[in-house]
LOBAGU-940928 format. One line per 10 residues: their letters; for each residue y negated, x negated, z negated of C-alpha. Coordinates in pm, whole numbers, plus 32768, in hexadecimal, padded with zeros to 4 digits. Last residue first. Layout:
N
a	Y/X/Z; ...
This chain:
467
xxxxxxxxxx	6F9B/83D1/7060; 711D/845E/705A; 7106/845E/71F2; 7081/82E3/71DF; 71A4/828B/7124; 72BC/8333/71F7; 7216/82B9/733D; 720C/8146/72A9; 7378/8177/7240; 73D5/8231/7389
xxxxxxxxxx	7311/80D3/7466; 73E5/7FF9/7396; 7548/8096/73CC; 74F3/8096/7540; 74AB/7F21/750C; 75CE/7EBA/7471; 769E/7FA5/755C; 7606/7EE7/769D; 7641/7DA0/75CF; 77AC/7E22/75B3
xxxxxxxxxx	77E2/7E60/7719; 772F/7D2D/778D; 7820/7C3F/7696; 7965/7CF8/7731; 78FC/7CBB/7864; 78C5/7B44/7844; 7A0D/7B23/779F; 7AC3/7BF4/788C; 7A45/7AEF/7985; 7A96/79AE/78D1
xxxxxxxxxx	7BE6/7A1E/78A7; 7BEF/7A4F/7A17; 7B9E/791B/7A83; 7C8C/7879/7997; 7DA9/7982/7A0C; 7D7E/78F4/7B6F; 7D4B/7773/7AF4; 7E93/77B7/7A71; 7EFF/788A/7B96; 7EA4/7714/7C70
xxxxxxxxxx	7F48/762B/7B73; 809D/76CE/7B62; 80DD/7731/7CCE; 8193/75C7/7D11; 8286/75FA/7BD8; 82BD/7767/7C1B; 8327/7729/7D8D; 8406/760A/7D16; 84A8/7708/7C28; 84B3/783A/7D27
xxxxxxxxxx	8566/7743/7E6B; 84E4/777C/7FBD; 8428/7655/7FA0; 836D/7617/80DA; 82FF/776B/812A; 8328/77D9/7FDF; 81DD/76D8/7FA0; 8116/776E/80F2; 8145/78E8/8089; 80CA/7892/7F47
xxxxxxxxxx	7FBE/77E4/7F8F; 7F2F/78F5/8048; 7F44/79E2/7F39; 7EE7/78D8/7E10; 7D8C/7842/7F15; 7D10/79D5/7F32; 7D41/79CA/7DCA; 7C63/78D7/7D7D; 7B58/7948/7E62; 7B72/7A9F/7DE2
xxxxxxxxxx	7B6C/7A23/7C33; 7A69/7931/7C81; 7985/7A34/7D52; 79C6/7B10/7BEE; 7913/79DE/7B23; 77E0/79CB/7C07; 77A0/7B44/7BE7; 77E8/7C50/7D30; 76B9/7CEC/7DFC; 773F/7DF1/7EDF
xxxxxxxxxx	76F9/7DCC/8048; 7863/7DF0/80F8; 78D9/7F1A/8014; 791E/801C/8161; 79DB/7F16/8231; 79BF/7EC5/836B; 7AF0/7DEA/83E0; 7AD2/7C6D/83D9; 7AE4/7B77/8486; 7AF2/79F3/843C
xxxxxxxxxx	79AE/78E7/847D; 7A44/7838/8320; 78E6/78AA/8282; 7950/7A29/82D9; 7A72/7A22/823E; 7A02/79B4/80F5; 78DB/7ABB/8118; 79D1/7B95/815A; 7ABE/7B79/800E; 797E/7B4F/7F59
xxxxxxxxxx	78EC/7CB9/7FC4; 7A6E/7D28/7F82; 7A75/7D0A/7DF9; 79E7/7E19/7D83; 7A88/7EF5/7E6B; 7BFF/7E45/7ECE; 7C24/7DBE/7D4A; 7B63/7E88/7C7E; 7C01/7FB9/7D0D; 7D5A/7F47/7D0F
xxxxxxxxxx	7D30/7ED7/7B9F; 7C8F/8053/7B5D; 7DBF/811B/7BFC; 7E27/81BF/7AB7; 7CF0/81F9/7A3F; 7C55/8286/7B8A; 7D80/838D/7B43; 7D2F/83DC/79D5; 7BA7/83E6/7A58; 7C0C/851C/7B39
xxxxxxxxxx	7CBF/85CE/7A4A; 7E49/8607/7A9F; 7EB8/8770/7AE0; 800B/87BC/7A8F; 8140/8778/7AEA; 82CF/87BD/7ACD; 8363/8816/7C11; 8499/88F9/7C92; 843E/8A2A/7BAA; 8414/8B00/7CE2
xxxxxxxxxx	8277/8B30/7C9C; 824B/89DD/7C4A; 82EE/8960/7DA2; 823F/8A80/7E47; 8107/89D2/7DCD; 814F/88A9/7E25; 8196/88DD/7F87; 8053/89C6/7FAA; 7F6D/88B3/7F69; 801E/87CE/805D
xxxxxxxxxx	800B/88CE/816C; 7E83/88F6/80FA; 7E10/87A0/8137; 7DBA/8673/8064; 7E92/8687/7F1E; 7EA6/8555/7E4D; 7FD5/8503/7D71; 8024/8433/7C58; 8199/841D/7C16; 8288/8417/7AEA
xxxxxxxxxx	8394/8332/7A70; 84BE/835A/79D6; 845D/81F9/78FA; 8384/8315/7849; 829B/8258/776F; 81C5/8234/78AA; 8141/8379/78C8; 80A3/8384/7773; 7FDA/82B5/77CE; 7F96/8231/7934
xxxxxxxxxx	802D/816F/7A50; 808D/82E9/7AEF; 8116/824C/7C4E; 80B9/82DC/7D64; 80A6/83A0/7E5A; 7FB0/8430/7F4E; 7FC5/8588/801E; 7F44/85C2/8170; 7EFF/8469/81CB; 7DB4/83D0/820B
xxxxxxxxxx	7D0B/8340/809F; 7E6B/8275/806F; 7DF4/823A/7F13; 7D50/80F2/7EFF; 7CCA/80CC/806F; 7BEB/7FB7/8055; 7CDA/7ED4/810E; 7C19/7D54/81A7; 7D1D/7CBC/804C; 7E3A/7D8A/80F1
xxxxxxxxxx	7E19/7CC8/8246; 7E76/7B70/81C2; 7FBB/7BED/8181; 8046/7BD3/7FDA; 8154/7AF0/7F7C; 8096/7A98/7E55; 7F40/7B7C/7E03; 7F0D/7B0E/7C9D; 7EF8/7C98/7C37; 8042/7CD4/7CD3
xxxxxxxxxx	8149/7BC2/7CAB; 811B/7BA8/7B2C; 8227/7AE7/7A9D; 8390/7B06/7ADC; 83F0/7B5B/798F; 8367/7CC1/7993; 842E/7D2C/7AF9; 856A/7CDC/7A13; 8686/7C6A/7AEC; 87B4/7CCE/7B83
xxxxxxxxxx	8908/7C6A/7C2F; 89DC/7D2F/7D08; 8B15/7C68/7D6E; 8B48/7CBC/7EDD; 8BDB/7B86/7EE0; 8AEC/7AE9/7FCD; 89C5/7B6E/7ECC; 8976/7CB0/7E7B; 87F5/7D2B/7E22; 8748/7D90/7CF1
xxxxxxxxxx	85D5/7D8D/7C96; 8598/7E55/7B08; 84B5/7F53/7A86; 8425/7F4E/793E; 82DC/7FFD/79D1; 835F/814D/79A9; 83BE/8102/7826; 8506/80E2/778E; 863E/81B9/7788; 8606/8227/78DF
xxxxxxxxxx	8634/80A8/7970; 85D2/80E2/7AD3; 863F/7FF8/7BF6; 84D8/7FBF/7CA6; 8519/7EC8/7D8B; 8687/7EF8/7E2D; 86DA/7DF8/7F39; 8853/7E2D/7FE1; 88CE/7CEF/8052; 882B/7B77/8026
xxxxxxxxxx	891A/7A97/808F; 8842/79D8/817E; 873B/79D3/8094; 87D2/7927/7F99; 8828/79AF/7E49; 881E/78E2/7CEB; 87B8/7A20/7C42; 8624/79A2/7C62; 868E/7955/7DB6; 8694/7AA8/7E18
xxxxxxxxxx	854B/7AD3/7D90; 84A0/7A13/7E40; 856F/7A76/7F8D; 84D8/7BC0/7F37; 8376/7B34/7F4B; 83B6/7A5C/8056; 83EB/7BA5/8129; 826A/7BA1/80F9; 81AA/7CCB/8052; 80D8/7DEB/809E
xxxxxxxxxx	8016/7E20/7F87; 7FDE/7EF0/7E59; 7FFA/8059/7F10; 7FC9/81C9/7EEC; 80FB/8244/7FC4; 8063/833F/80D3; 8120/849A/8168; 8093/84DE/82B2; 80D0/865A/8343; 808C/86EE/84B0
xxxxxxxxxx	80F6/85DF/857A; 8157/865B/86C3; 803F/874D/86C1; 7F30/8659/8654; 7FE3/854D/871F; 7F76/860B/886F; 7E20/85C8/881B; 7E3B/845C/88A6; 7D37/8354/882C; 7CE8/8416/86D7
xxxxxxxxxx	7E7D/8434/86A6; 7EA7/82CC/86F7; 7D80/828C/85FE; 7E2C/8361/84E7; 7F70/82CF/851A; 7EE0/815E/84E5; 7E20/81DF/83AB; 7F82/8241/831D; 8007/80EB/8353; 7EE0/8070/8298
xxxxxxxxxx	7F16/8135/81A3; 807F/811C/8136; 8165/8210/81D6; 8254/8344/821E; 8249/8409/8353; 825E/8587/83AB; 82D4/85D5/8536; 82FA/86F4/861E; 83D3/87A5/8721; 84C5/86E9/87F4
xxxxxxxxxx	84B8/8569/87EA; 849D/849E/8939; 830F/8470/88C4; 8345/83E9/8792; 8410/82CD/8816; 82F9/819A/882C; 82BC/822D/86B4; 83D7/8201/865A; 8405/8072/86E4; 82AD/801F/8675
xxxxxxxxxx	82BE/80D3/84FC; 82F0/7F68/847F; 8365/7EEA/831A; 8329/7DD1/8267; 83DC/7DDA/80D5; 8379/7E87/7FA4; 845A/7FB1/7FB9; 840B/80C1/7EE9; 8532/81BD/7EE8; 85A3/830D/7F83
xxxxxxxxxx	8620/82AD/80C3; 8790/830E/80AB; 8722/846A/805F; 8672/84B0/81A4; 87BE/8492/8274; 8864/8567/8195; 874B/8649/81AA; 8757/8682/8346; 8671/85E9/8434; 8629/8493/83A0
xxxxxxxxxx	85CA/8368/84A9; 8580/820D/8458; 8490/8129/83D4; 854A/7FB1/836D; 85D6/7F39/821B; 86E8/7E03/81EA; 865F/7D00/8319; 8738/7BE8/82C3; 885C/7C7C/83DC; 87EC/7DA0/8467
xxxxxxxxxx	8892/7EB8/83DB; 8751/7F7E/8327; 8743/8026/81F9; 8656/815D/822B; 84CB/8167/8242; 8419/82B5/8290; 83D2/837C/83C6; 8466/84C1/83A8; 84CB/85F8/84B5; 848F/8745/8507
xxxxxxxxxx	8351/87A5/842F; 8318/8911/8376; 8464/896A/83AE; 84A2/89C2/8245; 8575/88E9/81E2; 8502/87A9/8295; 8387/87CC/81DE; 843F/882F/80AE; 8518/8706/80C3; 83E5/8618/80F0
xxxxxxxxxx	831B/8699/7FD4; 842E/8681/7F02; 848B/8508/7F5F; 82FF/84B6/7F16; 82FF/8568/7DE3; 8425/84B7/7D45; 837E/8439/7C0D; 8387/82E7/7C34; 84A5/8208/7CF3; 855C/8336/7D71
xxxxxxxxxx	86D7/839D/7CF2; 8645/8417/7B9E; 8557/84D1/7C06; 85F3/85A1/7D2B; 8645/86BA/7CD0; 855F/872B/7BB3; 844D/867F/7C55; 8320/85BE/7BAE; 81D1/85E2/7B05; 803F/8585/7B28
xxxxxxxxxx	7F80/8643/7BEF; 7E13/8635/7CA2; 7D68/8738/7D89; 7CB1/8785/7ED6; 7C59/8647/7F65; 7B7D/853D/8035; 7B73/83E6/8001; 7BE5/8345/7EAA; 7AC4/8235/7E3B; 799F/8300/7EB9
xxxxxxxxxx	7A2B/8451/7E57; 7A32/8563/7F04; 7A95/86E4/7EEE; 7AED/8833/7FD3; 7BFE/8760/80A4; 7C29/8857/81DD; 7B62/8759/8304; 7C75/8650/829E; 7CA6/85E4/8428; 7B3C/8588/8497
xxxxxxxxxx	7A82/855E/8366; 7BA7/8488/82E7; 7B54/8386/83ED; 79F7/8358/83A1; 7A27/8335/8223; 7B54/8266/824C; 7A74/8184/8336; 7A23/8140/84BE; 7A8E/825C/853C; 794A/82DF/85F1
xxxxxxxxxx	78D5/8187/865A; 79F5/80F7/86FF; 7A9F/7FEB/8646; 7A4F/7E65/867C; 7AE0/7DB2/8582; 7C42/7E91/859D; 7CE7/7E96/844F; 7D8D/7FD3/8478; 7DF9/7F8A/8601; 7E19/80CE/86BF
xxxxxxxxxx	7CE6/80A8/8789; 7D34/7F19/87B3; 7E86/7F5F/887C; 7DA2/800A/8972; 7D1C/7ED7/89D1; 7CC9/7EF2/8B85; 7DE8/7EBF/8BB4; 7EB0/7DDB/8CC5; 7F75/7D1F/8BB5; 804A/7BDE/8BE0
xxxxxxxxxx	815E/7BA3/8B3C; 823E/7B93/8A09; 811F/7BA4/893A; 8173/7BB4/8783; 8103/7CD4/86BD; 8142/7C50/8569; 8286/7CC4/846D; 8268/7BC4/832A; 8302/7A8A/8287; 81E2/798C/82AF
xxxxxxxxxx	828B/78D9/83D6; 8238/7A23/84A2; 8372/7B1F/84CB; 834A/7BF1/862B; 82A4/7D1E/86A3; 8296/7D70/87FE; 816D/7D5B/88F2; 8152/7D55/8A65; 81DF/7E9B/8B08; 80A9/7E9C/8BD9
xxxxxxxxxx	8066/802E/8B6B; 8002/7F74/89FF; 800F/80C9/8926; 8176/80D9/88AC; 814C/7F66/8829; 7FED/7F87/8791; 8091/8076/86A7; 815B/7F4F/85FB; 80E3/7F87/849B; 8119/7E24/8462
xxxxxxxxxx	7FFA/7DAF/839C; 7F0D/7CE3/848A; 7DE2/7C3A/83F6; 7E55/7AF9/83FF; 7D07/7A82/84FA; 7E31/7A30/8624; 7EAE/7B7E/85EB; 7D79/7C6D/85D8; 7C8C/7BDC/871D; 7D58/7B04/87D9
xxxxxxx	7EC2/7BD3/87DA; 7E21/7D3D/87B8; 7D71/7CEE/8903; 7EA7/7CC5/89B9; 7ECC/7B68/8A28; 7E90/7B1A/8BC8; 7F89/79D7/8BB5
């Protein structure tokens, strides 16, 4: 079989997240996605292909990108040419909030931004129709990207949903819908529009508004089979995932996982005493750890999460929120202006606070991550913090974790069951939180020797000023 080039080069080196675009764009007809053994969407060939790689120019983890877009920086230049500020670790912007909806808080997972946003853009005619992620009716697949045109429609997809998801049948559709088109998603599935709308202009117009989810990780259906089966639920009788049920009486992080089982008995469970599925990477797609896109750099408007005092406190919850372009901008301030949103400015360094662990993990830590990659002869995407220098003990902690993500996936594989899967993942997030112990240490040791000797050098500049 004549294999698209998307197949060879981004699938087959498990760099391939799902987005899907490279579907629309094959003229042979030759992808689709399908469910790898790993639990997540891939483009998959279901024949031969007759071009000449076009499926590659839409790809966001493409090796072998052409030269003009071939980072965040790069591509942002091209369709962000409003934003009036940069930042090195955010991309370019205009301004920074922190706050929530008066609507639509306490029906979202966070503040309700995101849902806002989206009405207003439906509301007032400024976009036709919605791409965002709805409950789905295929059997085991629970969330999928669908269609909103009207509010009602918008409202039923108002929550995170940490499942695989696929804009390839959408998008493959975009062009049978009248008038135009905002969409909702995680970086790398924004980067994918982007590139389409670099390789055909028309999408510009089409697609005049992308609204970006600041993101953890793309994770494994194994991860909601996980914890499924931490409620005594198989995965066959999984119905109705919900992953960030809000407890408003406690704080925004105190959020719970529920789902029904084949009794449509819903059942529930502490997101706290599962352990911690985000900084030790479990579940997570090989492709996130080669992402140095913290905060959605390319959408319109990014949201988040406000992981940061006094924010937190409020199990409500409340979003960050970066504006890019000048529609966005204007959104949120007619939202102030009618009463409809609570926010305010957020400083710069609050927000780099509250995404520092992402930051250390996919900037700090991604010179290892390819270097890794590299020595196993697989490819990798360009990436703009290839060459930094990294210490011996922080190589540990992104080798180490590289081996808990990808073990993971392997050991639910076979086990399928949460307390045999805890009892074989044991020794390798021990070593994990060893690794890292020993690298706070070492950190914490420089910063006060660096104090010490500050403190020193004022003393001896104190005395010899009194002499």
């Amino acid at each position: 079989m004549n294999y698209p080039k998307v197949i060879d080069l981004v699938v087959k080196n498990d760099l391939c997240i799902g987005c899907g675009l490279c579907v629309s764009k094959c003229s042979s007809n030759a992808l689709e996605m399908k469910w790898n053994e790993k639990g997540f969407l891939v483009a998959d060939a279901i024949g031969n292909c007759d071009c000449t790689g076009d499926c590659l120019d839409v790809c966001p983890f493409n090796p072998f990108p052409k030269e003009e877009v071939r980072t965040e920086d790069q591509i942002a230049e091209l369709c962000l040419a409003t934003a009036t500020r940069f930042h090195k670790k955010i991309g370019k912007y205009n301004s920074i909030y922190a706050g929530y909806s008066q609507e639509f808080r306490l029906s979202s997972s966070s503040g309700g931004l995101g849902t806002y946003i989206r009405t207003e853009l439906l509301e007032q005619k400024i976009v036709d129709h919605i791409f965002s992620i709805k409950e789905s009716s295929t059997p085991g697949t629970h969330y999928e990207y669908a269609v909103s045109s009207t509010k009602d429609d918008l409202l039923r997809a108002s929550k995170t949903r940490y499942f695989p998801v696929t804009m390839a049948s959408v998008f493959s559709e975009i062009g049978k819908l009248e008038g135009t088109v905002a969409i909702v998603g995680v970086g790398c599935f924004i980067k994918s529009i982007r590139l389409a709308q670099h390789a055909d202009p028309a999408l510009k117009e089409k697609i005049p508004f992308l609204i970006g989810i600041i993101c953890g990780g793309v994770k494994s259906r194994f991860f909601t089979e996980y914890l499924a089966s931490k409620m005594n639920i198989e995965a066959a009788n999984i119905h109705k995932p919900q992953f960030r049920k809000k407890d408003i009486e406690s704080t925004a992080n105190d959020y719970s996982f529920s789902c029904s089982d084949e009794n449509e008995e819903e059942k529930s469970i502490k997101m706290k005493t599962a352990g911690d599925l985000w900084g030790t990477g479990l579940f997570k797609a090989n492709a996130c750890d080669f992402c140095d896109d913290v905060t959605t750099e390319l959408a319109d408007v990014s949201l988040g999460d406000a992981w940061l005092h006094p924010f937190y406190e409020d199990g409500k919850g409340t979003n960050v929120m970066v504006t890019r372009s000048e529609l966005a901008e204007k959104l949120l301030n007619d939202g102030i202006e009618n009463k409809n949103l609570i926010i305010d400015f957020l400083p710069l360094e609050n927000f780099l606070a509250s995404q520092q662990g992402s930051f250390n993990h996919r900037h700090l830590g991604m010179p290892a991550r390819i270097k890794l990659a590299k020595e196993k002869k697989q490819l990798v995407p360009p990436k703009r913090y290839e060459n930094d220098k990294l210490s011996w003990d922080f190589k540990w902690v992104q080798k180490q974790r590289m081996k808990v993500r990808a073990e993971s996936l392997e050991t639910w594989k076979a086990s399928r069951e949460a307390k045999a899967f805890d009892e074989e993942m044991e020794k390798p997030l021990k070593k994990l939180a060893f690794y890292t112990k020993i690298y706070h240490k070492r950190r914490r040791f420089l910063y006060l020797k660096k104090r010490l000797f500050e403190t020193v050098q004022n003393l001896i500049f104190n005395i010899k000023k009194k002499e």
